[in-house]
N, C-alpha and C positions, 0 to 999 in steps of 0.2 A: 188051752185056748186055741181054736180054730183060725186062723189066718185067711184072708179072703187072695183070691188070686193077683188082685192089682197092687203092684207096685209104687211106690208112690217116691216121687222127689226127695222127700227126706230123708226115703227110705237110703236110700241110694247114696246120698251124702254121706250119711253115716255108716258105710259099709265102705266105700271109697275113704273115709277118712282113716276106719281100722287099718285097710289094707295097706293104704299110702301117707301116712304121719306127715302132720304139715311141719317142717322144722320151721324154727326163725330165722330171719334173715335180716342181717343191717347193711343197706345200700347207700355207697357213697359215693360223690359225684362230684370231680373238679372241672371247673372248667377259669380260664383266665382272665375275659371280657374285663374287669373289673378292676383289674391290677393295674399298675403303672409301669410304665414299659422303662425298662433300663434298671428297674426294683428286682431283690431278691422275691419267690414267691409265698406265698402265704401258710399255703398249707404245707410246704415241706421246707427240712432242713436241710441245705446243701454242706456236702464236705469235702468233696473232692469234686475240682473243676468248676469253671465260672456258668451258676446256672442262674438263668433272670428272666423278667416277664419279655418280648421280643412283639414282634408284629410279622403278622402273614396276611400283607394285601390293608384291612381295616379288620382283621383280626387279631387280635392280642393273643400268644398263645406262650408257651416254655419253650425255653432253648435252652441246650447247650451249646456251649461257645470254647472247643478247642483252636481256634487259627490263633491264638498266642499260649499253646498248650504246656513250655515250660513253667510254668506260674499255675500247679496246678492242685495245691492246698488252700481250701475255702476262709477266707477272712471270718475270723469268731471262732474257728471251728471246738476248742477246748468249750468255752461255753454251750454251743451246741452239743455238744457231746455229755454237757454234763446235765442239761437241761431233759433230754431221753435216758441216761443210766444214771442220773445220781452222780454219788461219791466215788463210785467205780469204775466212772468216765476212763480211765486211763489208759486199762486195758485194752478198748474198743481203737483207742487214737493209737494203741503202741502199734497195732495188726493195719490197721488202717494206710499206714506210712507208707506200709509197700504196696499199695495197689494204687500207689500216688500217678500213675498214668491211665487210671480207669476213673472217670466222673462219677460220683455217686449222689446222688439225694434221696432222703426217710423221708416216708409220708409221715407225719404227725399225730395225726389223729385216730390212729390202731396201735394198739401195745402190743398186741399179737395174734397174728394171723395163721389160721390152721388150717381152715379149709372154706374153699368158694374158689372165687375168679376175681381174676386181677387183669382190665382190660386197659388200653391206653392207642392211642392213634400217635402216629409218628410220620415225620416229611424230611429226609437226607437231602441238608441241601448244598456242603459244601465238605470237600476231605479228601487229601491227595492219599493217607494212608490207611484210613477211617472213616467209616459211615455208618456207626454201627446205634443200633439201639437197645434196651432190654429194659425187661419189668426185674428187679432184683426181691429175693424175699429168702427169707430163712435167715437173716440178720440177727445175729447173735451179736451177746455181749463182749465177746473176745474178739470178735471181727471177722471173723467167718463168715459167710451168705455164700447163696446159691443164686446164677440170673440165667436166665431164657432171652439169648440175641440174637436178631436179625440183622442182615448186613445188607445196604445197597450195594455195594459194590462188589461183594465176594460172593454173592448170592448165595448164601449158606444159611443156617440157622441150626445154633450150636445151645445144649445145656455143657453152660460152665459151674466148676467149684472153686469159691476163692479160700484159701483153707490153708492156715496157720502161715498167712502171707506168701503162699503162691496160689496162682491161676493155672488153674487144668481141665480138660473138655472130657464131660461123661458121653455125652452123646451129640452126635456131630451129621446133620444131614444137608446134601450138596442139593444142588440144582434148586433152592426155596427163590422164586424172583420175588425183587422186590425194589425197582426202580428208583432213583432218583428224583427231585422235585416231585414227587407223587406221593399222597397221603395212603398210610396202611395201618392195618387193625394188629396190633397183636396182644395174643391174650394167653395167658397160664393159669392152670386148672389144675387144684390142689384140693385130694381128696390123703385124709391122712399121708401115706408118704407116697403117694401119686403123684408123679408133675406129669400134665399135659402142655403141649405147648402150642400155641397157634397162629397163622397168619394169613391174614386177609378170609377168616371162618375156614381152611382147611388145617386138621392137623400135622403135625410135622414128628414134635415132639413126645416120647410115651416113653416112661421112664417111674421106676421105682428105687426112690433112695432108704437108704441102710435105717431111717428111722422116720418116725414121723414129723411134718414139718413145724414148726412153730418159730417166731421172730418175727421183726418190725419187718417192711417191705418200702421198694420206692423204686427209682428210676435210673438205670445205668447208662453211660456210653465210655467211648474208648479214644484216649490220643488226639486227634488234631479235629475229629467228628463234629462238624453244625450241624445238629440235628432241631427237631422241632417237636414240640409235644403237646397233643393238647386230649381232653375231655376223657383223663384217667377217670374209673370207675374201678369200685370195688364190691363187690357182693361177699359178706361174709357170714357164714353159716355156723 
């Protein structure tokens, strides 16, 4: 059969869609307007360190709250724990213990995350030793995870492994600014065992770990850190 020279729109579609496969994607979107300020948050579980709804100005947004950072295992946290692992909760709280001066909260509503982006906005507003933030992910059952942190004050931006109860830096880059009282984007890009890491849209981070990622994902910070958080997003592929 003969083909006529013109090209047509649909043609094109469908040639575009061979070459470039649309994958699916499920997009999710927190933000806190809605909460009660002085409340734990909705969609995540906190378990280390005091995380609650806060206000920024007449916005309602997440904080953590290290300026009384000795007190810093999450009230409930066995039930939480058992409420994301089951019967197996144990494990997670045995590994957990020791990272008892790093803040941690799970997003809720992913069981497990492989690959997309994991974005969140952050404001350092208060920390003589600390001001740090992170997206944490690769949360495993035994307590293990992997986070992507920016720091106000040490201007740095480090991939850390928390890993069979100690903390240790894969990749560690200087000079990333990232002021106080000032709102910034950071975001981690997970292609099989690819982390990218980013801040305020340039990258920092490029790193390939030893397997591919999978685990629950949520929000780090560190020690005495009032940090701020608002309008996590997640795109998963």
């Amino acid at each position: 059969m003969k083909m006529s020279g013109r090209i047509l729109p649909g043609m094109v579609i469908l040639f575009l869609t061979y070459i470039f496969p649309v994958f699916a994607q499920e997009v999710f979107h927190v933000t806190f307007e809605n909460e009660i300020t002085g409340s734990e948050p909705k969609a995540f579980s906190s378990f280390v360190g005091n995380w609650h709804i806060d206000a920024d100005g007449s916005r309602r947004i997440l904080a953590v709250d290290g300026r009384n950072w000795m007190n810093t295992m999450s009230p409930g946290i066995a039930e939480k724990a058992k409420a994301i692992y089951g019967d197996r909760y144990a494990e997670f709280l045995d590994n957990l213990e020791a990272y008892k001066y790093f803040p941690l909260c799970i997003y809720r509503n992913i069981a497990d995350f492989r690959n997309g982006t994991i974005t969140v906005r952050f404001k350092g507003n208060s920390g003589r030793i600390d001001q740090g933030a992170g997206i944490a992910f690769n949360i495993r059952q035994n307590g293990n995870y992997l986070v992507v942190r920016a720091h106000c004050i040490e201007n740095n931006m480090v991939l850390f492994k928390m890993e069979e109860g100690k903390r240790s830096s894969i990749q560690w880059i200087r000079d990333v600014i990232a002021p106080s009282k000032q709102w910034h984007t950071l975001k981690v890009v997970i292609t099989g065992s690819r982390i990218e890491g980013y801040l305020n849209g340039k990258k920092y981070i490029d790193y390939t770990w030893k397997e591919p990622i999978s685990g629950k994902i949520g929000l780090w910070s560190k020690a005495d850190s009032y940090m701020f958080f608002d309008d996590f997003t997640v795109i998963k592929q």
